[in-house]
C-alpha positions as CSV (number, residue, x, y, z in Angstrom):
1,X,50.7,36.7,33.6
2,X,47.6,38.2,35.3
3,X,46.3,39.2,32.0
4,X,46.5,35.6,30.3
5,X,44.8,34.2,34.0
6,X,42.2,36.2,33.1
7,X,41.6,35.3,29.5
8,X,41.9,31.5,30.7
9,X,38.7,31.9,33.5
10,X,36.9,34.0,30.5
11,X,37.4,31.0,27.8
12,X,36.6,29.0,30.8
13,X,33.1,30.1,31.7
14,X,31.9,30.8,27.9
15,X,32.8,27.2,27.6
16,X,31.0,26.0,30.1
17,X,28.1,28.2,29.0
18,X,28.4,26.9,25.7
19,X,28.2,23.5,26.7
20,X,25.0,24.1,29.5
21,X,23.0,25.5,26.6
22,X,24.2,23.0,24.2
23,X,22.8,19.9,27.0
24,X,19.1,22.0,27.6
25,X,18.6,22.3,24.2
26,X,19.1,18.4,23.4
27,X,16.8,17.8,26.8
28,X,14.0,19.7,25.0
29,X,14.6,17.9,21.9
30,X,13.5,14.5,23.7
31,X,10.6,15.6,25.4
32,X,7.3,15.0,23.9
33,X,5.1,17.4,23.4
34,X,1.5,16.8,22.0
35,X,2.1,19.0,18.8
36,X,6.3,19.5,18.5
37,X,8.1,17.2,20.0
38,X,8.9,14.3,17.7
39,X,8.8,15.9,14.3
40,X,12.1,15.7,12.4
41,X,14.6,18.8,12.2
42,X,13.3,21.3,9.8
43,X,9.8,19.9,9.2
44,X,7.0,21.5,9.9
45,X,4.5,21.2,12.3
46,X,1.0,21.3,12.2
47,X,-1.3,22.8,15.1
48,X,-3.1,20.2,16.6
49,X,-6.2,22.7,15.2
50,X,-5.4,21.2,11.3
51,X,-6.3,17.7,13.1
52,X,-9.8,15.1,13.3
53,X,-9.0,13.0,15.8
54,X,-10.7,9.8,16.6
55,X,-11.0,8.7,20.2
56,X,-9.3,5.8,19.1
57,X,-6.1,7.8,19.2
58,X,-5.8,8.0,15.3
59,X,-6.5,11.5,13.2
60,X,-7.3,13.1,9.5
61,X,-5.8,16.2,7.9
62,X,-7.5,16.7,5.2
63,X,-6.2,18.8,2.0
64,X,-7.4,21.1,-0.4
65,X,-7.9,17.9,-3.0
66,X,-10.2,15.8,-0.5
67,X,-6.6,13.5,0.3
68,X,-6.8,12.7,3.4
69,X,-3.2,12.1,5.5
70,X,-4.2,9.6,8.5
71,X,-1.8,8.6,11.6
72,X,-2.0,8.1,15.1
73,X,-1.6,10.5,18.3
74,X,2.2,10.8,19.7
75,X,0.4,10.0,22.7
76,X,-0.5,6.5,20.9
77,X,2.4,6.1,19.3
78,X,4.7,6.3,22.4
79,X,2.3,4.3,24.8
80,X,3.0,1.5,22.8
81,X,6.8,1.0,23.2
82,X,9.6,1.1,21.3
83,X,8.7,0.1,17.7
84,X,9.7,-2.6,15.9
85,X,7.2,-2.6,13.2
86,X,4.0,-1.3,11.4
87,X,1.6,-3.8,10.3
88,X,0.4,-1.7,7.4
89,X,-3.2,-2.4,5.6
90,X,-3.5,-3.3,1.8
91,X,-3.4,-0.6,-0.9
92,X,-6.8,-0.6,-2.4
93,X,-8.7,-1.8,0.6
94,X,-12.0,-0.2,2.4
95,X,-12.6,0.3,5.9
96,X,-15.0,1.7,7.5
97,X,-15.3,4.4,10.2
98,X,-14.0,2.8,13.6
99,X,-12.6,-0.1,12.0
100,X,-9.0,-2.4,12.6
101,X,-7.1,-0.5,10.5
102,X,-3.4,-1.3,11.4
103,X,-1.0,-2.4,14.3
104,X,2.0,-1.5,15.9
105,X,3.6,-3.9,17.5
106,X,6.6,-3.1,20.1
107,X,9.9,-4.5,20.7
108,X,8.8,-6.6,23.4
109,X,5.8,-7.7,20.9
110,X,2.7,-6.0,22.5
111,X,0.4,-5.3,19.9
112,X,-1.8,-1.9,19.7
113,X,-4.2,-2.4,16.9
114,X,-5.5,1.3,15.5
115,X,-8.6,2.2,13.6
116,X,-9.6,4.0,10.7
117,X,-10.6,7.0,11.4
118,X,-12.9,8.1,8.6
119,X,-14.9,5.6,6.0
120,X,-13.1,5.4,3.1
121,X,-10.5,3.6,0.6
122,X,-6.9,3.4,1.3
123,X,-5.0,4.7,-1.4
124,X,-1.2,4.6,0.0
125,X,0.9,3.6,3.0
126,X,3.7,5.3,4.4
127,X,6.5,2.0,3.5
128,X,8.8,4.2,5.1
129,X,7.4,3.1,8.4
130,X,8.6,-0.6,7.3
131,X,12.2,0.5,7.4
132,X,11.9,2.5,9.9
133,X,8.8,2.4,12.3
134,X,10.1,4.7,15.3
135,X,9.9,7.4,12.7
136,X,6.1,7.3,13.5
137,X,7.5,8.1,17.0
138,X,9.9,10.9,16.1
139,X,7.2,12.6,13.5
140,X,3.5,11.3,14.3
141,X,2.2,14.3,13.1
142,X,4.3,14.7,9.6
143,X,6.9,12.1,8.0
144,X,4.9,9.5,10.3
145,X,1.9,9.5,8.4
146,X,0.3,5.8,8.1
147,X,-1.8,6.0,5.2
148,X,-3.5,8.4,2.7
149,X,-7.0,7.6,2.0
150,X,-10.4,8.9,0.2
151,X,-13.5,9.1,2.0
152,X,-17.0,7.9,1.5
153,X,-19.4,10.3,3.0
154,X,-16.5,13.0,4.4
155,X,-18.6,15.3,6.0
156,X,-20.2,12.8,7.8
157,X,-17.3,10.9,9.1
158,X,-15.7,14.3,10.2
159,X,-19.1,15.4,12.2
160,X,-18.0,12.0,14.7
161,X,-14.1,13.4,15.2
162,X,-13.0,15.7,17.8
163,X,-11.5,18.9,16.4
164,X,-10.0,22.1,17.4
165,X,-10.4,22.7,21.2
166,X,-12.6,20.1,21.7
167,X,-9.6,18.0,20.4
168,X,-7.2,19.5,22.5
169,X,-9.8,19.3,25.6
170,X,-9.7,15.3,25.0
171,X,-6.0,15.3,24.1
172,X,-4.7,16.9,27.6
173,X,-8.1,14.6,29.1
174,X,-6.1,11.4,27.9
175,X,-2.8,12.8,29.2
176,X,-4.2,13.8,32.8
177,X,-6.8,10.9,33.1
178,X,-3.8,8.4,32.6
179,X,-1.2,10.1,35.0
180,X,-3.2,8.9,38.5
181,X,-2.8,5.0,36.9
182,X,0.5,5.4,36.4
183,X,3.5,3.4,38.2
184,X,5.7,5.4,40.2
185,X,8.4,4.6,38.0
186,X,6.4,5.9,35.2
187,X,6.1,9.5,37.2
188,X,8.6,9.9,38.8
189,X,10.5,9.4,35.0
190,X,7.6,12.5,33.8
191,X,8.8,15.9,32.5
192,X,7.6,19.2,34.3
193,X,4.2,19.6,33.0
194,X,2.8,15.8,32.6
195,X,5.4,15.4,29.4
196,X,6.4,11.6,28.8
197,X,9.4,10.2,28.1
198,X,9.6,8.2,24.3
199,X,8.0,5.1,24.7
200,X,7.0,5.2,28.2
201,X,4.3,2.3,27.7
202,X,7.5,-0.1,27.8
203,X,7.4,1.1,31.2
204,X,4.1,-0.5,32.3
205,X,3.5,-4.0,33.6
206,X,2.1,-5.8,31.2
207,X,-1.3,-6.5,32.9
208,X,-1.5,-2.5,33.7
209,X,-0.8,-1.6,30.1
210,X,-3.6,-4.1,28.6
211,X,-6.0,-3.1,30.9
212,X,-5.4,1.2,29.8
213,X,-5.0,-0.3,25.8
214,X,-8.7,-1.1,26.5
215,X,-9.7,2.0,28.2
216,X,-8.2,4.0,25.7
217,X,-7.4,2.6,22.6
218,X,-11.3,0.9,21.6
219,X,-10.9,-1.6,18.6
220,X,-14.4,-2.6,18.5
């Protein structure tokens, strides 16, 4: 009897164990992080160091070909809300460096318009973002891709981008610069470390969020 007491408080605590692990591994697995966190299971992620970011919030990867993959920050994509679509631009159409390129609009219908990072012709868009928009959420960096594109005058266009630590510099910049504005609610909800919860921008009064979509999310 003693012996099968014992068995029962060791199935016991490996259980519990087993179940403690199990819940920490699915709270890492919701909270963003500026290069891992929303990428789906099994892709991989790039360094934030394969990036040209624009301080619109919007970056290049550019491959061995001269395609260039274009998307938005996770930052971006999470202060606007929880998606409900992707306005997507035309197939075929040119834009130039700094331009309106596309919107995403939230479930409560605040629009954050994006630009183009790079000058250039846009030569596919991601239409999985039309079935499914909060995949730009879960994968900004990867299956979240907006558009693929070739640039005019590449080199040039790169030379006004942030990349590598200056990149990360601005990146953590945003992150920190935006915390003091926040709304208690907003903070107090924070991971340890300044780590957001998924779209915490639905979190914001709306006067507070338009006023930092201006500050740091420039359209014009």
């Amino acid at each position: 009897m003693v012996v099968l007491i014992v068995l029962l408080t060791i199935a016991a605590f490996l259980l519990l164990d087993w179940y403690l692990v199990r819940r920490r591994n699915r709270a890492h697995a919701v909270s963003p992080d500026s290069r891992t966190a929303y990428a789906d299971a099994g892709a991989p992620v790039p360094s934030v160091a394969d990036l040209f970011f624009h301080p619109g919030h919007t970056w290049v990867r550019v491959a061995p070909d001269g395609l260039l993959s274009i998307g938005v920050s996770d930052f971006a994509a999470h202060f606007a809300g929880k998606l409900a679509d992707v306005e997507l631009p035309r197939e075929g159409t040119s834009l130039g460096q700094g331009e309106p390129a596309w919107t995403l609009v939230s479930k409560g219908r605040r629009r954050l318009p994006q630009v183009m990072p790079v000058e250039g012709k846009v030569l596919e868009v991601n239409r999985a973002l039309l079935r499914d928009p909060q995949m730009l959420q879960r994968s900004p960096y990867v299956n979240g891709w907006v558009l693929k594109a070739r640039a005019r005058r590449l080199g040039e266009s790169l030379r006004n981008l942030l990349h590598g630590s200056a990149a990360e510099t601005w990146l953590d910049g945003s992150k920190s610069g935006i915390t003091s504005r926040l709304s208690p609610a907003l903070g107090a909800l924070a991971q340890d470390g300044g780590e957001w919860v998924a779209a915490f921008g639905d979190l914001l009064p709306d006067e507070e969020w338009e006023m930092l979509r201006k500050e740091h999310f420039p359209t014009d």
